[in-house]
N, C-alpha and C positions, 0 to 999 in steps of 0.2 A: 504494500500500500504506500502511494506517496505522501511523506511526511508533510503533516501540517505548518505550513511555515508565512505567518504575517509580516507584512511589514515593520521594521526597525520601529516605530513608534508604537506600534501593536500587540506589540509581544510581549505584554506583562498581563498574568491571569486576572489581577484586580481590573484591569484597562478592559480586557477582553468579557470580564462578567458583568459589567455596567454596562458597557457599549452594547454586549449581546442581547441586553433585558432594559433596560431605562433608555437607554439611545434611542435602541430599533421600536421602542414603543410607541411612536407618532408614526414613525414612518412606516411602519410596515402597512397597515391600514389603508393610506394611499397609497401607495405602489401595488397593494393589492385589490383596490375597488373592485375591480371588473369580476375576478374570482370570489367574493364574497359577493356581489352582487347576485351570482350564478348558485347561490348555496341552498340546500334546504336545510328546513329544522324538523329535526326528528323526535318528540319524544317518547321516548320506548320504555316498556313496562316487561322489564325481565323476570323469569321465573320462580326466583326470589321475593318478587311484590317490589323493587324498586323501581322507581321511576327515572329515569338518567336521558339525559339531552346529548344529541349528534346534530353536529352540522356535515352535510354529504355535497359532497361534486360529484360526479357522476356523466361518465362518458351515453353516447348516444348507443354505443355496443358495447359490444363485452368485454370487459378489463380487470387487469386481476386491483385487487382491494387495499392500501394499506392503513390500517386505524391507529389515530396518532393519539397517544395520552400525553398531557399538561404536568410541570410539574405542581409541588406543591403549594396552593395558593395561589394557582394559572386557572388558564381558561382557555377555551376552542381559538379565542382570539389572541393568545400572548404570541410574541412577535414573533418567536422560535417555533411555533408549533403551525402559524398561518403562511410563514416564509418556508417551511417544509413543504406543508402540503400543497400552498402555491405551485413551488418547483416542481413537485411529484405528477400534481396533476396535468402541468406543460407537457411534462414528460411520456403523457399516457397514461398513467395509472387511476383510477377511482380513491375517492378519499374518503374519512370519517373524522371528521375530528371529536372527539367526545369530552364532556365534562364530567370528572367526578363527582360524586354523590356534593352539594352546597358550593357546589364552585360556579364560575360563571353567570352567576346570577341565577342559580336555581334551586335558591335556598326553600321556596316554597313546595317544588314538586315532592318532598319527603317530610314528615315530620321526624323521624328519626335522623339523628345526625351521621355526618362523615367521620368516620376513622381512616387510618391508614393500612387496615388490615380487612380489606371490602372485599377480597379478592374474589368470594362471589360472583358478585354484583358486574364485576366488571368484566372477567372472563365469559359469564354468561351474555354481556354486551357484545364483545367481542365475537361470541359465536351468531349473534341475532344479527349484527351486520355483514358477517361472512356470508353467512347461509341468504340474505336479503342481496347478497353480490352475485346470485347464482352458484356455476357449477366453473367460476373462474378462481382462483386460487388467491388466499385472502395472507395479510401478516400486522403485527404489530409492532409497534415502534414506541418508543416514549420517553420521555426527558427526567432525569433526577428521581425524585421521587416516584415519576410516571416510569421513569427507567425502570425502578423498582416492580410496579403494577406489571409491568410490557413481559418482564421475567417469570414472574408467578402467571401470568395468561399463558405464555409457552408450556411451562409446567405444566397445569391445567389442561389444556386443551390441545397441547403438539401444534400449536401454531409457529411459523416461523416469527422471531421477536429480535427488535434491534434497540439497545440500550444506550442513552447517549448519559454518561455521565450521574449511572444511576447508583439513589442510594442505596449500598448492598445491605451496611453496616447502622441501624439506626440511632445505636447508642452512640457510633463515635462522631457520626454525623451530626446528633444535636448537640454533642461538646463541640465541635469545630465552629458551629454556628454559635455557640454562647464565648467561647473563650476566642475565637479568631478575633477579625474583623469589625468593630462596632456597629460597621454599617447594616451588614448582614445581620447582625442580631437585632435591630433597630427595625430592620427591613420588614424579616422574618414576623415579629413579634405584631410591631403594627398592622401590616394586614392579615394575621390572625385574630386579635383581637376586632377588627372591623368586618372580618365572616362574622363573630361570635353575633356582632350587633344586628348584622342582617337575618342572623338565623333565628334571634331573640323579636325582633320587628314579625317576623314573618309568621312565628307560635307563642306570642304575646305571654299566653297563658302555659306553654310546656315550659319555658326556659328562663332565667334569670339570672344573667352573668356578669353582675355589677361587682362580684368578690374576682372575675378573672381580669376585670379593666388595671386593676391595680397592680398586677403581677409584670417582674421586668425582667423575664429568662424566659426563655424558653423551655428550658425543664420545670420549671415553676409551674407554667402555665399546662403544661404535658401531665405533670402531677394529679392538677387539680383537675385537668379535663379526664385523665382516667379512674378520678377517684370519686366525683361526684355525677360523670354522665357518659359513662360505660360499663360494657360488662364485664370488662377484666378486673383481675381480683389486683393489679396491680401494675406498676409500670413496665416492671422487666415484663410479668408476661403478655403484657400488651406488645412490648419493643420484640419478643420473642415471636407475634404470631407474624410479622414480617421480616425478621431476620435472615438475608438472603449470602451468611459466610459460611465459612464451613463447608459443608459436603448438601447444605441445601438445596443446590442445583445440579447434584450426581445424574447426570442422563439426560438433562436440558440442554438440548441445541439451541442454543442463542449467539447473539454477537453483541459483548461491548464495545464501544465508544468511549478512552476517556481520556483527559488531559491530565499530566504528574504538575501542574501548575495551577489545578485547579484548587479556589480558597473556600469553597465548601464539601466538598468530598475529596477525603485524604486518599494518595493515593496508594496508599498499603490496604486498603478494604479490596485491592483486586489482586494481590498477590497469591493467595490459594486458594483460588477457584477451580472446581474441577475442570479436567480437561475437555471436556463436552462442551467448555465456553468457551469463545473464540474472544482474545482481550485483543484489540485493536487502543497501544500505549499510544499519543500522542507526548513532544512535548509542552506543547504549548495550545491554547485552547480556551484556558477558564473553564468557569461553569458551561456547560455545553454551549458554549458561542461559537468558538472557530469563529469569529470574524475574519474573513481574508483581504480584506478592502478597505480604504477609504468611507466608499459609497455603502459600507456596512454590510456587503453579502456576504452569506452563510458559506464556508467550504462545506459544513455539516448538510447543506441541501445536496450536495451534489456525492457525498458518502452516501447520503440515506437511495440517491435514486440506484447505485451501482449496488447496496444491498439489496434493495429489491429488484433489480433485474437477475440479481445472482439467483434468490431466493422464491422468486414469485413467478420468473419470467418472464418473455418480450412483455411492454406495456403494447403494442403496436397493434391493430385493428384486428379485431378476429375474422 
């Protein structure tokens, strides 16, 4: 694979994970009018009883599928997941972009809240817009924390799954977010706390989360959200039911994606992973940006189309 290599200004992961997610956030939307214009909204009621929202592009024939998950605290719309799907679908391919259970503004379609451990819910989405693609050949892709999800859905279901920068390790992930970067804990914290407000507006009478406004960590806040509105008996095994080290992924054909520069996922969380994973090491990168440009394009759009031609096959007209 050719090495990811940005421009001399570019090439520092803090430079690269702002640029990738706060830069490209005005602009992606305009650059991509015309393809969101062409989208549908799907929402679908999986056999679990959730109710989760897709945005679909979708060729005039038949093409094979790929469904892009958001990381944590994203949306069908974050720049990184719209500038993917964009590219994919130039490319040929059929899209989904989907949102997790209270993400993207759809705090109301569930009264039950999101965790990180839905896998479910979301695997079974996954299969509900495979099978909704025909008899053409569907795969999974996802960001960070959705890297996470995209792994557990191949587990699941033997779909083919592409990880950009996902979190395997959750515990050492939310130390890297509390003890790194202020920003990122600033980042992280605030727009979790402003879901809690949207999910609290939307079930007025289920939720009252005036004791989690107050909270300035991220484990704080993790504590308190598993201890007064979950079912886990507690944090670790809450961080357990998605812990994706170890031999968790023994027999899982997947492919990571990740940067050794990246300042939210350290990158010793991929050093013993079974060999059934394919770790594609970048040096440089950031948080899944690969910005390669100036003008802010993704190198990551153009990795994600050659795994899915590798994995999915021609996108080209049946």
């Amino acid at each position: 694979m050719t090495e990811f290599k940005p421009p001399f200004l570019l090439d520092n992961g803090h430079i690269q994970t702002v640029l990738g997610s706060t830069g490209r956030k005005w602009l992606m939307p305009r650059r991509e009018a015309a393809f969101i214009a062409d989208e549908i909204t799907l929402d679908i009621e999986v056999p679990d009883g959730a109710v989760l929202r897709a945005k679909i592009n979708e060729h005039d024939d038949a093409r094979p599928l790929v469904v892009l998950i958001h990381g944590w605290l994203g949306h069908d719309g974050s720049s990184y997941v719209l500038s993917a799907a964009a590219h994919l679908y130039r490319s040929g391919f059929n899209t989904a972009r989907i949102n997790l259970r209270d993400h993207g503004g759809t705090e109301t379609l569930n009264p039950g809240m999101y965790h990180s451990a839905l896998t479910t819910e979301i695997a079974e989405l996954a299969e509900a817009l495979a099978e909704r693609n025909g008899d053409e050949p569907a795969g999974v892709m996802g960001y960070s924390l959705g890297g996470n999800f995209a792994l557990r859905v191949a587990r699941a279901t033997a779909l083919p799954a592409l990880a950009i920068c996902p979190a395997v390790d959750p515990v050492r992930t939310m130390y890297q977010i509390d003890h790194g970067s202020p920003i990122y804990k600033h980042y992280f914290l605030d727009k979790w706390q402003r879901s809690l407000a949207a999910k609290q507006a939307a079930f007025p009478d289920l939720y009252d989360f005036t004791r989690a406004y107050q909270l300035r960590s991220v484990a704080a806040l993790t504590d308190y959200f598993v201890r007064y509105h979950s079912e886990f008996e507690n944090t670790r095994v809450y961080f357990d039911a998605y812990d994706l080290s170890g031999d968790a992924l023994e027999g899982v054909q997947a492919t990571i994606l990740m940067a050794e520069d990246d300042p939210v996922i350290p990158a010793e969380q991929f050093q013993k992973l079974p060999p059934s994973i394919h770790v594609e090491r970048m040096h440089g990168g950031g948080h899944g940006s690969f910005v390669k440009d100036f003008r802010l394009n993704s190198w990551c759009d153009g990795y994600a189309e050659r795994w899915a031609t590798t994995f999915l096959g021609s996108a080209s007209a049946a």
